[in-house]
N, C-alpha and C positions, 0 to 999 in steps of 0.2 A: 437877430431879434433884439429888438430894444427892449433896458430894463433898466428899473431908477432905484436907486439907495434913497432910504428916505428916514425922516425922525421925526416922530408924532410929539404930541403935549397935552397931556391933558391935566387941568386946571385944581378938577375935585382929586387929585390923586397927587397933584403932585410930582407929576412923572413925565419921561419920558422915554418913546420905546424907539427901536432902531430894529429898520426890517428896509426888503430888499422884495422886491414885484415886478414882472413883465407886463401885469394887467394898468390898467390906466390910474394913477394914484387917485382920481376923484374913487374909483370904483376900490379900489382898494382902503380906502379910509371911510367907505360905509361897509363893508363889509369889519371893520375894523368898531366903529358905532353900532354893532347892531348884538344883539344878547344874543353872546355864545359865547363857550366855555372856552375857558384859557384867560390868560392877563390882560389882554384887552378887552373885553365883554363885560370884567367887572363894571367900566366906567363908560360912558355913552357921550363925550365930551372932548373926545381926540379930533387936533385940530394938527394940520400940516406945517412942523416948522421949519423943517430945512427939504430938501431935494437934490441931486444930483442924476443925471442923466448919463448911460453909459449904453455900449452897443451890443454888448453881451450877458446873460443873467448872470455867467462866474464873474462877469468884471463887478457887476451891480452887490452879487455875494462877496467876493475878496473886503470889498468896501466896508459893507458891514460887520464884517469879523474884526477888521481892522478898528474899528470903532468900536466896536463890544469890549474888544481885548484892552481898549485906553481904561475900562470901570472908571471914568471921572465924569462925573456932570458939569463942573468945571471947563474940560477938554471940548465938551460937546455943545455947550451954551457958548465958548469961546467961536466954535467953527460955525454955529447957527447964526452969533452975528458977524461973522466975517471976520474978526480978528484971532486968527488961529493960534497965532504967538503972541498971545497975549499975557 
């Protein structure tokens, strides 16, 4: 089963989230835009910034903890544009 690590952005917030989907990320970032409760629902403006493709939801899940676990914006705006070691 294919699954994608992925990191949203949204504008009026200021932010970015890090989550991990089997479902197809279009389909996942309206469900993401749409009002309901939890930290993304506050804001209607998440747009896709980065993506990674993996072949299993644990491979897709590992990814994101791994990334969770950096707490740097820094870290994550470095990997969004390609320069990891930056």
């Amino acid at each position: 089963m294919m699954a994608s690590f992925y990191i949203l952005f949204s504008a009026s917030a200021n932010k970015y989230y890090v989550g991990h989907t089997t479902e197809s990320i279009q389909e996942r970032l309206r469900k993401h835009n749409s009002n309901h409760k939890g930290f993304t629902g506050k804001f209607n403006d998440w747009v896709i910034a980065y993506v990674e493709s993996f072949s299993s939801k644990h491979l897709a899940y590992f990814r994101e903890r791994e990334v969770k676990n950096w707490k740097s914006r820094k870290k994550i705006e470095q990997l969004i544009s390609g320069h990891p070691d930056s």
